[in-house]
N, C-alpha and C positions, 0 to 999 in steps of 0.2 A: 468425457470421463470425469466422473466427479471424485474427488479424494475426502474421505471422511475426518472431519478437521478435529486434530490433537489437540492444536495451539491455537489462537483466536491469531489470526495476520491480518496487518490494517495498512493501509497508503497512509506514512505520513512523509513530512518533510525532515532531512536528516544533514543531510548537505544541499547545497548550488540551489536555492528555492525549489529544487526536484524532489516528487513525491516518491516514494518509494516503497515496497513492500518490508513491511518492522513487523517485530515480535516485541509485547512488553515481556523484561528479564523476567519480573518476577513469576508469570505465567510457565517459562520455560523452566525457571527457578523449579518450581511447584511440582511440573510435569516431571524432570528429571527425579524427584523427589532426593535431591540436598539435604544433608544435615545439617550441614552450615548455616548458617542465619544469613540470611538474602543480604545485609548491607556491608557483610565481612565478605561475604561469596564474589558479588559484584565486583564489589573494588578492587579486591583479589584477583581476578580474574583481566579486570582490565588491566591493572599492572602488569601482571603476571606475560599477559600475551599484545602488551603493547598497543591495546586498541585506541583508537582518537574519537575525540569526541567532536563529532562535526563530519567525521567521516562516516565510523562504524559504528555509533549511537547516538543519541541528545535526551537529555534528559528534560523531567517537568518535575518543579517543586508545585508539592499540595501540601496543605494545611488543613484540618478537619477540625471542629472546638469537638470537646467530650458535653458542651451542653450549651444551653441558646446565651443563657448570660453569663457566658464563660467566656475567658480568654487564655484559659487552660486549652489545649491540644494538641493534638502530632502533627508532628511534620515529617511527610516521606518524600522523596526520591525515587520518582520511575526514571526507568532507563527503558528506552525504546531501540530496540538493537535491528542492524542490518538483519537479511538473511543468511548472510556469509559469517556474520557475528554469531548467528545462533546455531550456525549449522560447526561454524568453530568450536562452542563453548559445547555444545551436546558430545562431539565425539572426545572431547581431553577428559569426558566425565568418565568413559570406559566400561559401561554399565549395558544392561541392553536395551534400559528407557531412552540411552545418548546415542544408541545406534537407531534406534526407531524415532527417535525423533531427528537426527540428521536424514534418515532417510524419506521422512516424510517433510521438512523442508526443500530437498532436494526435486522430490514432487512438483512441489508445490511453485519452485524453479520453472520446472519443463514447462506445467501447465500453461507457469503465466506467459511465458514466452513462445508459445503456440498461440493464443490468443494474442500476441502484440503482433505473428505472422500473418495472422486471419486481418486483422485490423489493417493489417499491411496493404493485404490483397486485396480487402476492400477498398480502402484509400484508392488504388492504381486503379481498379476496375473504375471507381467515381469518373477519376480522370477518363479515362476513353471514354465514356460513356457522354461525358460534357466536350469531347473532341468532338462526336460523334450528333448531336445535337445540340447546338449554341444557346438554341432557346430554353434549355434545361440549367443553362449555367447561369439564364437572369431570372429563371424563378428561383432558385437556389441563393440569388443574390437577396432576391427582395422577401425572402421565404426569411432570410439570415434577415436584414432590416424589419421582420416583425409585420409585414402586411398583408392585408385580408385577402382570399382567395379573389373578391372581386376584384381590389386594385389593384392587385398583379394580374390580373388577365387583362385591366383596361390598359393599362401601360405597355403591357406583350399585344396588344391589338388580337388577341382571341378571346373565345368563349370561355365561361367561368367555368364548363365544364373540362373543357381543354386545359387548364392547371391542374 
């Protein structure tokens, strides 16, 4: 099942060096279609409902010049939010863009988490399957070490076709 994407969702790191599914605010910002200006909105918000930063988002400062030999520019503030952050921040908006898009993060939830069950069962299925034939867990070793189908088969004492 494929979900037709509102909001761009990306793996980054947000806490523990673990990657995670984020939303940039200001995309969500945009989608919800706010009146508030994105950097009163934000901060507001995270105040307002106690979020931490490290937890439930992290931010990147960028600087852009307005010209090549300038030192004239902006400076913004993305904020890369959890999915729990944005699926918070869409429904306190009340609107029916904040229901549609909690709803379609919530999606976006199940999806990823059916694929981490798939992922799952394939992992365990690997496992028996290397229970099941040994000689499958030393080309899997030397497959991982980077070597050529010949010299894993001379080392397994089989044919090159036999890998």
């Amino acid at each position: 099942m494929s979900i037709k994407q509102l909001i761009a969702i990306s793996n980054q790191v947000i806490s523990d060096d673990q990657e995670e599914p984020t939303v940039n605010a200001r995309d969500l910002h945009a989608f919800l279609e706010v009146e508030t200006p994105f950097s009163m909105w934000i901060k507001r918000r995270i105040k307002e409902y106690s979020f931490m930063q490290g937890v439930d988002y992290s931010t990147i400062n960028n600087f852009e010049n307005r010209g090549e030999n300038s030192n004239l520019g902006t400076r913004t503030t993305e904020y890369l939010i959890s999915l729990d952050m944005a699926k918070e921040l869409s429904m306190v908006e009340k609107t029916s863009k904040g229901k549609e898009a909690r709803l379609y993060f919530i999606a976006c939830e199940k999806q990823a988490r059916s694929n981490k069950d798939c992922l799952h069962q394939n992992k365990a299925l690997k496992r028996e399957l290397l229970k099941a034939n040994p000689k499958w867990r030393k080309i899997l070793y030397c497959y991982r070490l980077g070597l050529s189908q010949r010299n894993t088969a001379r080392i397994l004492g089989v044919t090159q076709e036999c890998v």
